[in-house]
MOPAC internal coordinates of N, CA, C and O (Angstrom, degrees):
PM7 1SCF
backbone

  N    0.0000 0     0.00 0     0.00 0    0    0    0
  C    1.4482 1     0.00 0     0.00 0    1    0    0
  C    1.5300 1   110.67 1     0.00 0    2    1    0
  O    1.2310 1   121.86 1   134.97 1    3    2    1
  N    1.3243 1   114.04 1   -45.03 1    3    2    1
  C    2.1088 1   129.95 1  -176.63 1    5    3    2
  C    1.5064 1    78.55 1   -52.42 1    6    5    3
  O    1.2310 1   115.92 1   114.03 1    7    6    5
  N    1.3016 1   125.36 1   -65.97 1    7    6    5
  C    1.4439 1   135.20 1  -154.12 1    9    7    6
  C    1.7100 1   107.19 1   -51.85 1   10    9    7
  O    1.2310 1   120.90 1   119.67 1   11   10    9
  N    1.2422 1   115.89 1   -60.33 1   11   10    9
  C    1.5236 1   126.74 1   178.09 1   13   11   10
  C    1.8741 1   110.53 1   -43.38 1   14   13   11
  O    1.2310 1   130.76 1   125.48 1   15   14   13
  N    1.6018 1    96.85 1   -54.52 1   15   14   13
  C    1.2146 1   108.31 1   164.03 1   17   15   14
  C    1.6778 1   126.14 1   -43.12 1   18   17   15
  O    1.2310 1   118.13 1   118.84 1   19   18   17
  N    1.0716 1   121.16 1   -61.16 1   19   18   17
  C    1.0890 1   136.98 1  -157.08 1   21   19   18
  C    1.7034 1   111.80 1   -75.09 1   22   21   19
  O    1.2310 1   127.54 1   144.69 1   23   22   21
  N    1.7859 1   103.09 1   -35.31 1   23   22   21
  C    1.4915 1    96.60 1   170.47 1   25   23   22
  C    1.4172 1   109.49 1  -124.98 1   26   25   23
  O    1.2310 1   120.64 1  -133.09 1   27   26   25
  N    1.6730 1   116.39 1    46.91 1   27   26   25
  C    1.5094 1   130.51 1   141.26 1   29   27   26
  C    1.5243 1   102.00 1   -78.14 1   30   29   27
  O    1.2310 1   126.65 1   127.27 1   31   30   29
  N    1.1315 1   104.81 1   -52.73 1   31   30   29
  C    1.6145 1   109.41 1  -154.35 1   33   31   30
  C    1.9662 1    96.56 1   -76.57 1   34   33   31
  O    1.2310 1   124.72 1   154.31 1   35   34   33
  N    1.0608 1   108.54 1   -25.69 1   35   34   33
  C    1.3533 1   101.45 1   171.55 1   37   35   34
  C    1.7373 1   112.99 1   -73.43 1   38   37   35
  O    1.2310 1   121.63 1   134.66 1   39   38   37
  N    1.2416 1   114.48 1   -45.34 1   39   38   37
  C    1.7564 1   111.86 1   167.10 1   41   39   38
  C    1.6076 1   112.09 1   -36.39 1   42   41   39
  O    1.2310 1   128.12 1   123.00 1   43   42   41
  N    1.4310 1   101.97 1   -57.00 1   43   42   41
  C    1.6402 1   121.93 1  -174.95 1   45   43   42
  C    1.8010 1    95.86 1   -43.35 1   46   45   43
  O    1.2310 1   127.63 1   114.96 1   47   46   45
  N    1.2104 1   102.91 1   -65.04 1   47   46   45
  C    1.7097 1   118.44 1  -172.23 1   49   47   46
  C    1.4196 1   108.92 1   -45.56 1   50   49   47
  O    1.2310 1   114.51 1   135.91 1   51   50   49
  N    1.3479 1   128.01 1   -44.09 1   51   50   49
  C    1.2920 1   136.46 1   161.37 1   53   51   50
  C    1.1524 1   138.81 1   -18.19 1   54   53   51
  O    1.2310 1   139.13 1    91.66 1   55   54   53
  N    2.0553 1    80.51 1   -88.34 1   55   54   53
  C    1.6506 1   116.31 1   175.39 1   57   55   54
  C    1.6601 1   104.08 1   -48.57 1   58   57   55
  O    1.2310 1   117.40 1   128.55 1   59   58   57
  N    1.5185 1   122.56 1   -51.45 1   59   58   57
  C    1.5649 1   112.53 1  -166.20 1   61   59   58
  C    1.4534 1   107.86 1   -81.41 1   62   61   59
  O    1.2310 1   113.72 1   178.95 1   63   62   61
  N    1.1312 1   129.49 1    -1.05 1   63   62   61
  C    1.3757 1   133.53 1   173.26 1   65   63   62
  C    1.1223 1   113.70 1   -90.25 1   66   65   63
  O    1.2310 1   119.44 1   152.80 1   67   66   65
  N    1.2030 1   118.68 1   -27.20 1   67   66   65
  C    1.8927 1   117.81 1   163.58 1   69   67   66
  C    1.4042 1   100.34 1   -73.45 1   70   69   67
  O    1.2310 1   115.09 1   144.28 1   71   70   69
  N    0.9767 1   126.91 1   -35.72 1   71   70   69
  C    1.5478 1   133.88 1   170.53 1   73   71   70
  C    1.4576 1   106.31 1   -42.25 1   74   73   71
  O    1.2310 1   103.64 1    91.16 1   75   74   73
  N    0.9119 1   147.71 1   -88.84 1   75   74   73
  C    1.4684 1   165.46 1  -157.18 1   77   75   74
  C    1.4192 1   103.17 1   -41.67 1   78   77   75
  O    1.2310 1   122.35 1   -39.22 1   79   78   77
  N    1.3316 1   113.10 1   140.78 1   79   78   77
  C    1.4619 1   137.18 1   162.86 1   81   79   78
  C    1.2465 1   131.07 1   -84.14 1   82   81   79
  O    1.2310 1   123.01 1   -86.40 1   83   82   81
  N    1.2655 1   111.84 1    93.60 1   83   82   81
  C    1.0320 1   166.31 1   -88.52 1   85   83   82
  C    1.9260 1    98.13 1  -143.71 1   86   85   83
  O    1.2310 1   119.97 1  -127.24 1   87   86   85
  N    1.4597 1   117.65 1    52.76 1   87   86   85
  C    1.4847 1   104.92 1  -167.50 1   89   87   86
  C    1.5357 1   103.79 1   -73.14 1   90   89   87
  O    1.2310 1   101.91 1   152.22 1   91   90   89
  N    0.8784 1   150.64 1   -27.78 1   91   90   89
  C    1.8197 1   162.53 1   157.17 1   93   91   90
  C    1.9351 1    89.89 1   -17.93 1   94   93   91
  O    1.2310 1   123.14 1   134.39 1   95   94   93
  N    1.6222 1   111.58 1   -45.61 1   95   94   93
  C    1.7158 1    81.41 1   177.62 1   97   95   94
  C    1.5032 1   125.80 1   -84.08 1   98   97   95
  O    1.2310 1   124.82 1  -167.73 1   99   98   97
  N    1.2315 1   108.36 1    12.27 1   99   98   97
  C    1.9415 1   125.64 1  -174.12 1  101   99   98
  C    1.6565 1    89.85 1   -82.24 1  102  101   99
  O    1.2310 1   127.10 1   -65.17 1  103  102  101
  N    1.9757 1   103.95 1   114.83 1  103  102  101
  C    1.1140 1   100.06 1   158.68 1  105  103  102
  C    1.6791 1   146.95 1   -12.42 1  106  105  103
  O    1.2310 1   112.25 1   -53.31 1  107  106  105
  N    1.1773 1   132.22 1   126.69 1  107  106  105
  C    1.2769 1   113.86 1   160.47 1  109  107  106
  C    1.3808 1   132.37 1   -50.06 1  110  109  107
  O    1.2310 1   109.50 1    13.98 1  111  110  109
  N    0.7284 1   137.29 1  -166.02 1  111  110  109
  C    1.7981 1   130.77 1  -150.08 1  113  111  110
  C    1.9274 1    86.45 1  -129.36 1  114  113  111
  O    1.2310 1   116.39 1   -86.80 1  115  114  113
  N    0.6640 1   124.47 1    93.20 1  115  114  113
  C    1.7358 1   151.50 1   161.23 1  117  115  114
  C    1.3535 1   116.37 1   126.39 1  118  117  115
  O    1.2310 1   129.23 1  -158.87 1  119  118  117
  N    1.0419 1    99.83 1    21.13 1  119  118  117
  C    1.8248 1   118.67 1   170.80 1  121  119  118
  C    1.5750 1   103.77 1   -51.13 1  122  121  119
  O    1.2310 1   114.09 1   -56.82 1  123  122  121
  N    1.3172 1   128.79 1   123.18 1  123  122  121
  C    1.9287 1   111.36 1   161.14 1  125  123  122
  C    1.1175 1   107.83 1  -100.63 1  126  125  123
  O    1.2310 1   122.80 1   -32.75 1  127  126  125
  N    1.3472 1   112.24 1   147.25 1  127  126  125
  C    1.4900 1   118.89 1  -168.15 1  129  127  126
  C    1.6771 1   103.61 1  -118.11 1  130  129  127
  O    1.2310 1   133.62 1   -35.17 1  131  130  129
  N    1.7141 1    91.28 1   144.83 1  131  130  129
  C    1.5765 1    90.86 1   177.00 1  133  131  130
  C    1.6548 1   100.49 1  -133.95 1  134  133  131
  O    1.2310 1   121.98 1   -55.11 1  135  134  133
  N    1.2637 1   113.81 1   124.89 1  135  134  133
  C    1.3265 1   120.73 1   150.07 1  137  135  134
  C    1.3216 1   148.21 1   -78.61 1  138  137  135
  O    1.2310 1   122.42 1   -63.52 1  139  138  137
  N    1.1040 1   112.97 1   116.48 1  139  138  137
  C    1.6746 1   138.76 1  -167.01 1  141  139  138
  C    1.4453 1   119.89 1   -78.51 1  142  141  139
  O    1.2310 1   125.16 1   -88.62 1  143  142  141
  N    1.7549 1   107.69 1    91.38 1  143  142  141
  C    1.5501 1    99.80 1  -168.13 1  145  143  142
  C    1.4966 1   111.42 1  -137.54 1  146  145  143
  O    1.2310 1   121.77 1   -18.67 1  147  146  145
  N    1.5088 1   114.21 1   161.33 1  147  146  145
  C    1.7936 1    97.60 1  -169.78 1  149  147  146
  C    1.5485 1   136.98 1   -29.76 1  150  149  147
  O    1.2310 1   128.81 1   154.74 1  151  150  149
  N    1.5739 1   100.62 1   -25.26 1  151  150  149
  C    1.4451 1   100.92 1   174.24 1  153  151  150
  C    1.3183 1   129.86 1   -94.80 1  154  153  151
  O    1.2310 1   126.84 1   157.72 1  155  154  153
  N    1.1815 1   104.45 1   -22.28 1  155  154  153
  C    1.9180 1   124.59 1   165.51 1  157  155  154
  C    1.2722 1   120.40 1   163.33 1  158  157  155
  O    1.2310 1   114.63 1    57.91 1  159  158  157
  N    1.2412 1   127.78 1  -122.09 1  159  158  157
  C    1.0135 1   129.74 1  -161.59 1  161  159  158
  C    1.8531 1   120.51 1  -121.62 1  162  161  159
  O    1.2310 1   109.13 1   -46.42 1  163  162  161
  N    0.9637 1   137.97 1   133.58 1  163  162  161
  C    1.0019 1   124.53 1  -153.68 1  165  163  162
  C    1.4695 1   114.55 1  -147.71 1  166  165  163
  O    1.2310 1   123.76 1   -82.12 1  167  166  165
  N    1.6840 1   110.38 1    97.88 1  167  166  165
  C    1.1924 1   126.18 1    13.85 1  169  167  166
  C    1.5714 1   119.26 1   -95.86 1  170  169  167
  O    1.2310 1   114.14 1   -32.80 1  171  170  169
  N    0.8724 1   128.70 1   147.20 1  171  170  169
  C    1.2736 1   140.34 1  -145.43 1  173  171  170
  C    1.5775 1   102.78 1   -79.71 1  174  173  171
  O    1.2310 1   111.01 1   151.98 1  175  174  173
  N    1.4408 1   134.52 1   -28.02 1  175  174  173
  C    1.6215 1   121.41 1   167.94 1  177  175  174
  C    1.8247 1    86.77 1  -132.91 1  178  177  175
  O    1.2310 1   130.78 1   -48.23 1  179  178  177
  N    1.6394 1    96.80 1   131.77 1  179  178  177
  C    1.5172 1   114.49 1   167.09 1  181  179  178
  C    1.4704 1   102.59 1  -104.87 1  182  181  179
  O    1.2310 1   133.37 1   -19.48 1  183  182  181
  N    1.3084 1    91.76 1   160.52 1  183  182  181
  C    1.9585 1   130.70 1   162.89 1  185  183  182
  C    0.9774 1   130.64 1   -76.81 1  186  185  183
  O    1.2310 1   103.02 1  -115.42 1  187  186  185
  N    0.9552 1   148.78 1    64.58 1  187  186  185
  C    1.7270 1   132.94 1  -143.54 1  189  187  186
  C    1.3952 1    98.83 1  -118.72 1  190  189  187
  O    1.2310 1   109.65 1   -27.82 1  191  190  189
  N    1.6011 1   137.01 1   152.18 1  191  190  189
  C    1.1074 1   163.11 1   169.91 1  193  191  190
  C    1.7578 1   109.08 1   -84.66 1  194  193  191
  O    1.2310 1   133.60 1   -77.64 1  195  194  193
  N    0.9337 1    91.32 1   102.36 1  195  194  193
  C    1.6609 1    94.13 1   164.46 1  197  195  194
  C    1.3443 1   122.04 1   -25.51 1  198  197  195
  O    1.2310 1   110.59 1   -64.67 1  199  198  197
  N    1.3191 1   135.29 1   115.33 1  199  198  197
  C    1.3028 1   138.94 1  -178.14 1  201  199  198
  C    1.3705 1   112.59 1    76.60 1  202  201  199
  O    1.2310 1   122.52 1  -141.32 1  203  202  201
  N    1.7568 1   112.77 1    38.68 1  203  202  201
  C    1.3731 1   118.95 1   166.20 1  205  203  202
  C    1.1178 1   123.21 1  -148.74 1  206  205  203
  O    1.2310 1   107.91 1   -44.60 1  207  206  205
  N    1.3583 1   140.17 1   135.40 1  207  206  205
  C    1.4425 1   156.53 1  -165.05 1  209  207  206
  C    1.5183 1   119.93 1   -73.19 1  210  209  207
  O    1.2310 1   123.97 1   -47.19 1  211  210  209
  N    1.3653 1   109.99 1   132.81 1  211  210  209
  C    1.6377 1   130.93 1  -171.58 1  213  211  210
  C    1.1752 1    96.78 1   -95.37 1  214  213  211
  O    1.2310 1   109.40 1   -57.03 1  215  214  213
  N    1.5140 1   137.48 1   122.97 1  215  214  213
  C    1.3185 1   114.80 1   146.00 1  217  215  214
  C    1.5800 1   137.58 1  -146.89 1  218  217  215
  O    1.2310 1   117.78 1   -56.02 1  219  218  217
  N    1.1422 1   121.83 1   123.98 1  219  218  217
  C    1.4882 1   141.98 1  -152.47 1  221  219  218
  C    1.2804 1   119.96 1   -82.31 1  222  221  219
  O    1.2310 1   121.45 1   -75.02 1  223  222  221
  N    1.4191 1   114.82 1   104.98 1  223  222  221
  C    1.5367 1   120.05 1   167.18 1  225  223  222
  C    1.2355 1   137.39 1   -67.00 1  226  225  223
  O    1.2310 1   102.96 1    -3.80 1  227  226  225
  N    0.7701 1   148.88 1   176.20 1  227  226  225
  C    1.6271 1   129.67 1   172.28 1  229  227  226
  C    1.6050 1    96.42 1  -132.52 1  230  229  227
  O    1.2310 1   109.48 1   -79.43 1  231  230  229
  N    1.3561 1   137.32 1   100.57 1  231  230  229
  C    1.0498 1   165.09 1   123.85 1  233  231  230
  C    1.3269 1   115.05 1   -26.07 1  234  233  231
  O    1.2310 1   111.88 1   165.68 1  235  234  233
  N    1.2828 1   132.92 1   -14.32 1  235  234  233
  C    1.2858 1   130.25 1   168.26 1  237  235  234
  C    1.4939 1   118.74 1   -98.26 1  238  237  235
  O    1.2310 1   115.43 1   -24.21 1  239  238  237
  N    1.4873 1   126.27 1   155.79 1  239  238  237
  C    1.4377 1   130.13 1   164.83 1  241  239  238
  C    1.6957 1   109.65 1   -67.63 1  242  241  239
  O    1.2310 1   110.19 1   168.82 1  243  242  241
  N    1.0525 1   136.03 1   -11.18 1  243  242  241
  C    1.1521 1   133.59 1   176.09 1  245  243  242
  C    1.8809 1   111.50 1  -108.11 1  246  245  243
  O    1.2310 1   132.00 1   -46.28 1  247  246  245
  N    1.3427 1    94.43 1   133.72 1  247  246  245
  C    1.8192 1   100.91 1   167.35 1  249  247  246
  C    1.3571 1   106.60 1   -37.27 1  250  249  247
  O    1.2310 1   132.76 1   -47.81 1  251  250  249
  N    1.6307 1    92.94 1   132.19 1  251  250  249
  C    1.9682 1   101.98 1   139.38 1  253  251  250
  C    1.0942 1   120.57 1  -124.07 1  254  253  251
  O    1.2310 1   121.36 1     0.58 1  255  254  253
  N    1.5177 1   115.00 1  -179.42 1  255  254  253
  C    1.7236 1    96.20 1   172.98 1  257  255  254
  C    1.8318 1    86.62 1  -163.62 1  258  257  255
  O    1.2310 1   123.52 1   -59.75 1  259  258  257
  N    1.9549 1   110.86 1   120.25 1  259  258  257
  C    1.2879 1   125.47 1  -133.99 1  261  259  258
  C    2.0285 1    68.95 1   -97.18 1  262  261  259
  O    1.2310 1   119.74 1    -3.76 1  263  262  261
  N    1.1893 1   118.09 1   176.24 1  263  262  261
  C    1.3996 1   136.27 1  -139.99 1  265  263  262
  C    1.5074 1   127.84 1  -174.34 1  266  265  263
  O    1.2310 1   116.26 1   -79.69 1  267  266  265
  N    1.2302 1   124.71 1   100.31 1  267  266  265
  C    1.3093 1   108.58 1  -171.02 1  269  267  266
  C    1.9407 1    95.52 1  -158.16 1  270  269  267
  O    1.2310 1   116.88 1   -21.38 1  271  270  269
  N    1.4964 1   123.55 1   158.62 1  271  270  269
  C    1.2570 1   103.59 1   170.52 1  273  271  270
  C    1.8966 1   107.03 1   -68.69 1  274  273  271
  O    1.2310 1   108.97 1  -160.95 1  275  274  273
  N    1.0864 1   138.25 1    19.05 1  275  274  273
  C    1.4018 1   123.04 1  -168.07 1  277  275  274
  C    1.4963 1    91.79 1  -127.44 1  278  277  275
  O    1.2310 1   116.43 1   144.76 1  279  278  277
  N    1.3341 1   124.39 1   -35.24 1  279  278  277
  C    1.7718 1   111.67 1   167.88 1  281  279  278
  C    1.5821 1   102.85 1  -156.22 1  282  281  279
  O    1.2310 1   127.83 1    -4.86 1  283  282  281
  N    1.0504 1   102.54 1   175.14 1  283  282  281
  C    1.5384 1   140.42 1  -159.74 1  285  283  282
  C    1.6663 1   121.32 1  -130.75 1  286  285  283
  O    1.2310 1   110.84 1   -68.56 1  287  286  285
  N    1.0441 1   134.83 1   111.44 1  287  286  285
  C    1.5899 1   115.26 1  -177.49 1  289  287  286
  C    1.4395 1   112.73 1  -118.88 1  290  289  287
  O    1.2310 1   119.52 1  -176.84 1  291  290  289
  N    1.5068 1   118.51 1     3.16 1  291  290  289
  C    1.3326 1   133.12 1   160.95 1  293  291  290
  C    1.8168 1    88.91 1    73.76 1  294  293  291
  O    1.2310 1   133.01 1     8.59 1  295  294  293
  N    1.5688 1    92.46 1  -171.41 1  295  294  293
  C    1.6747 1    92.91 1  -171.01 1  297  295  294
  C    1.5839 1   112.64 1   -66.78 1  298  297  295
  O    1.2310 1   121.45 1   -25.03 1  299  298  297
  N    1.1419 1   114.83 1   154.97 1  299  298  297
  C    1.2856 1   129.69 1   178.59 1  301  299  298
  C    1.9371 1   110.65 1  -139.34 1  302  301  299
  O    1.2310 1   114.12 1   -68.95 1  303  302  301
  N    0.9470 1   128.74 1   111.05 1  303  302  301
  C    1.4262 1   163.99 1   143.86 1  305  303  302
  C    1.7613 1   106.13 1   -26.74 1  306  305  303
  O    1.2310 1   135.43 1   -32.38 1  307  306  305
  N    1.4899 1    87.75 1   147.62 1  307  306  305
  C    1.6859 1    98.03 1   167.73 1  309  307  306
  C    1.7682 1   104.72 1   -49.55 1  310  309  307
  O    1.2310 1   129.19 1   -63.31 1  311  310  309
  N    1.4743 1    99.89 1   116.69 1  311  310  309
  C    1.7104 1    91.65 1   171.80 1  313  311  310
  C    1.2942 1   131.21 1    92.03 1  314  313  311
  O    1.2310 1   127.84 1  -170.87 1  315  314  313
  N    1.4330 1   102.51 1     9.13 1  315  314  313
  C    1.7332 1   117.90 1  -172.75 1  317  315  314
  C    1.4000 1   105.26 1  -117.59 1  318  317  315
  O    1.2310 1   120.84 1   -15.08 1  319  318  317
  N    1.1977 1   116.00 1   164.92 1  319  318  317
  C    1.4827 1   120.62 1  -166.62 1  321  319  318
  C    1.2752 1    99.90 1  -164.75 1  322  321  319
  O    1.2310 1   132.84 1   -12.13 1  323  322  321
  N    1.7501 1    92.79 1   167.87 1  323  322  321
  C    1.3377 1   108.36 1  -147.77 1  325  323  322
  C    1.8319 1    94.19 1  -146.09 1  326  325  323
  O    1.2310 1   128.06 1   -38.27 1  327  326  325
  N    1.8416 1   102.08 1   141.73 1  327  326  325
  C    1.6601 1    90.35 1   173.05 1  329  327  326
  C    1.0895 1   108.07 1  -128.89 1  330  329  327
  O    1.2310 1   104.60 1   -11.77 1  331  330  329
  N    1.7009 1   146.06 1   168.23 1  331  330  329
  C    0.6040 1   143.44 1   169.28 1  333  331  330
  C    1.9393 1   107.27 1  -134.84 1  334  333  331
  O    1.2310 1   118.09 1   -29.40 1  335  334  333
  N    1.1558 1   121.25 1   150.60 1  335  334  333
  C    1.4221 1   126.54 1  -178.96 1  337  335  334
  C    1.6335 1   116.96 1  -118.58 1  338  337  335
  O    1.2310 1   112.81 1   -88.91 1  339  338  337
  N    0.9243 1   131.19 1    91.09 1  339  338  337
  C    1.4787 1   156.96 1  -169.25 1  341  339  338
  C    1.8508 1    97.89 1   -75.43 1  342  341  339
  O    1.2310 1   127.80 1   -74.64 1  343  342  341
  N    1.4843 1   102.59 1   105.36 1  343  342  341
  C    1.7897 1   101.83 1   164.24 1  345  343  342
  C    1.6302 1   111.24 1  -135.39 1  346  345  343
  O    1.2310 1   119.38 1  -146.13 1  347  346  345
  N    1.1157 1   118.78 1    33.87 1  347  346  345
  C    1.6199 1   119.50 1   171.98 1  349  347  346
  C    1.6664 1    97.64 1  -148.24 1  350  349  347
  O    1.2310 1   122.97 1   -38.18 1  351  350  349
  N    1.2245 1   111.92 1   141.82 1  351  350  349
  C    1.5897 1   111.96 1   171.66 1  353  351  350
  C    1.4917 1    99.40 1   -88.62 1  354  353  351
  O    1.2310 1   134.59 1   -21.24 1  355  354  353
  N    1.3786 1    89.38 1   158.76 1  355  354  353
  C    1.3929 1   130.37 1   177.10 1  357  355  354
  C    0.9921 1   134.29 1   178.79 1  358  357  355
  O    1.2310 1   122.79 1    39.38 1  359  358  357
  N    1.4934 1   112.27 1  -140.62 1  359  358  357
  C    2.3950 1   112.89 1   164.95 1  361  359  358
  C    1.6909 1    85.06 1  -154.03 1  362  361  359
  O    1.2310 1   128.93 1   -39.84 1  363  362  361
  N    1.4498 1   100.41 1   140.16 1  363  362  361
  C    1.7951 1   105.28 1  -179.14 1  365  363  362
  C    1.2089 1    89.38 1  -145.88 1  366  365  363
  O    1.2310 1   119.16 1   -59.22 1  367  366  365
  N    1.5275 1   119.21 1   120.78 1  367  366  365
  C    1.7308 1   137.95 1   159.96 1  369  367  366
  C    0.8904 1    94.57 1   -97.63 1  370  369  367
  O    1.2310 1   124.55 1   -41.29 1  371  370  369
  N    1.9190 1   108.88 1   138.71 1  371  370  369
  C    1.1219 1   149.19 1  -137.41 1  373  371  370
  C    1.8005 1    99.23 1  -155.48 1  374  373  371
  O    1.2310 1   119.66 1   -43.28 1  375  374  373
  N    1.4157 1   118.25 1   136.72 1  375  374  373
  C    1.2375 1   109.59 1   162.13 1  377  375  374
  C    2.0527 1   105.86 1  -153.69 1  378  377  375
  O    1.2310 1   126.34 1     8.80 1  379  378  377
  N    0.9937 1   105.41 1  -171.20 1  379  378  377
  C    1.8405 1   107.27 1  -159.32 1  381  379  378
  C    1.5531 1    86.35 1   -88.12 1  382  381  379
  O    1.2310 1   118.54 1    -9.15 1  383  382  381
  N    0.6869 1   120.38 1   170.85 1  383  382  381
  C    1.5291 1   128.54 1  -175.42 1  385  383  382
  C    1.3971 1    98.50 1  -122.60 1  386  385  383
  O    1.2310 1   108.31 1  -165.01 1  387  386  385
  N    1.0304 1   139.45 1    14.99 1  387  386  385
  C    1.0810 1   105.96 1  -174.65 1  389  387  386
  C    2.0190 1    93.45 1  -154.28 1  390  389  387
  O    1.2310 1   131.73 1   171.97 1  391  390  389
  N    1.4480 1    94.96 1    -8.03 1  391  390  389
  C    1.9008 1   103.47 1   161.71 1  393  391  390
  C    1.4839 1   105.01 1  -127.96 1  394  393  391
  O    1.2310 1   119.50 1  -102.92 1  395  394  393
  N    1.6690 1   118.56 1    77.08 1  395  394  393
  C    1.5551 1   104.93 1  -158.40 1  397  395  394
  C    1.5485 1   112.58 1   -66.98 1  398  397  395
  O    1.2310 1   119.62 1  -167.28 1  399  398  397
  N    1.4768 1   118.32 1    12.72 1  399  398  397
  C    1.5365 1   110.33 1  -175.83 1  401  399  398
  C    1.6466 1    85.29 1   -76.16 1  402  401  399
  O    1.2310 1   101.83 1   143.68 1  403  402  401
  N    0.8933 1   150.78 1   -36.32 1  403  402  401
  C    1.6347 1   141.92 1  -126.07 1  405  403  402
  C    2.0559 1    99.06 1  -107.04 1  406  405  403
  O    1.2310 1   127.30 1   -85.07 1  407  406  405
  N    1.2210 1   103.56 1    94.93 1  407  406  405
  C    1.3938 1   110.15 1  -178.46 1  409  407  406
  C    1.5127 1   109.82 1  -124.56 1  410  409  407
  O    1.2310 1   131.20 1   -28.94 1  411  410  409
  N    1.4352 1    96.00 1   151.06 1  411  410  409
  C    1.7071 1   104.19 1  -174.94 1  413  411  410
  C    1.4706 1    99.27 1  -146.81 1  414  413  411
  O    1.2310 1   122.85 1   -33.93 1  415  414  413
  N    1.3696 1   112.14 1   146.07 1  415  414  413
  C    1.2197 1   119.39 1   176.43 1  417  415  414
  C    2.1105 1   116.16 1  -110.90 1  418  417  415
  O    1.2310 1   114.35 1   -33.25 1  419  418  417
  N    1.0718 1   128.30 1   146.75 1  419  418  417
  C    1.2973 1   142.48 1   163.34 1  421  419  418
  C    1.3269 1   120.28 1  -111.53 1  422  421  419
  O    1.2310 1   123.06 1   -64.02 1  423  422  421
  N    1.1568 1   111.75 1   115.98 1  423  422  421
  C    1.5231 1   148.14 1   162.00 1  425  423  422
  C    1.6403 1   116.52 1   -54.09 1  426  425  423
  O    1.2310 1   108.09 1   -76.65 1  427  426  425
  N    1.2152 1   139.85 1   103.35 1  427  426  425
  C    1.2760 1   134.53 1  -150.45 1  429  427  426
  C    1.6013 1   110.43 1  -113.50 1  430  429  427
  O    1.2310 1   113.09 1  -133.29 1  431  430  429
  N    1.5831 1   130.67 1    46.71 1  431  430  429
  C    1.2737 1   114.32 1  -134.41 1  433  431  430
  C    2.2300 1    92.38 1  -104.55 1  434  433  431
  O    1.2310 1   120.10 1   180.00 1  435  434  433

C-alpha cells in the first residue's frame, strides 16, 4: 500500500513538472532563428556570429528532419526545434532529409 502511495505521488510530481513554464527553453539572446515550413526554409541563408546558435522550428504540420554533414536533428514535429552551435567560420548547406528539395544555407562569419 506505502508502495502504491509513494509512486502515485511521484507520477503527480512528474505530470505537473512537465506542466510548468519553463523559460530556460526561450532562445538565448543572439540566437537566429529559422523557420521550417512546407516550402523551405525561412529565411532560407542565415548570418551567424561565430560562437552562436541557429535554431529551427518546424512551423509545419508535417515532419522535418534538418541535415547537414556537421549535424543531424532527426525528425522534428509541429512545434519542435532544433539547435545548433557554430564555433569555426565558414558557409554549411543544409537540407531536410526527408523533403530533399528544401535547402538552406548558413553563413559562418
Amino acid at each position: 500500500m506505502q508502495t502504491k502511495i509513494v509512486l502515485c505521488t511521484l507520477v503527480i510530481v512528474v505530470a505537473l513538472s512537465a506542466c510548468r513554464d519553463d523559460s530556460s527553453l526561450e532562445p538565448a539572446v543572439g540566437t537566429v532563428l529559422v523557420d521550417i515550413h512546407d516550402e523551405g526554409f525561412a529565411p532560407e541563408t542565415v548570418h551567424v556570429e561565430v560562437g552562436r546558435t541557429v535554431r529551427w522550428t518546424n512551423r509545419s504540420q508535417q515532419p522535418h528532419a534538418i541535415s547537414s554533414a556537421d549535424f543531424s536533428s532527426g525528425n522534428l514535429f509541429h512545434e519542435w526545434w532544433f539547435e545548433a552551435l557554430f564555433e569555426a567560420p565558414g558557409t554549411i548547406t543544409y537540407s531536410c532529409s526527408l523533403h530533399a528539395t528544401k535547402e538552406g544555407t548558413i553563413v559562418i562569419e
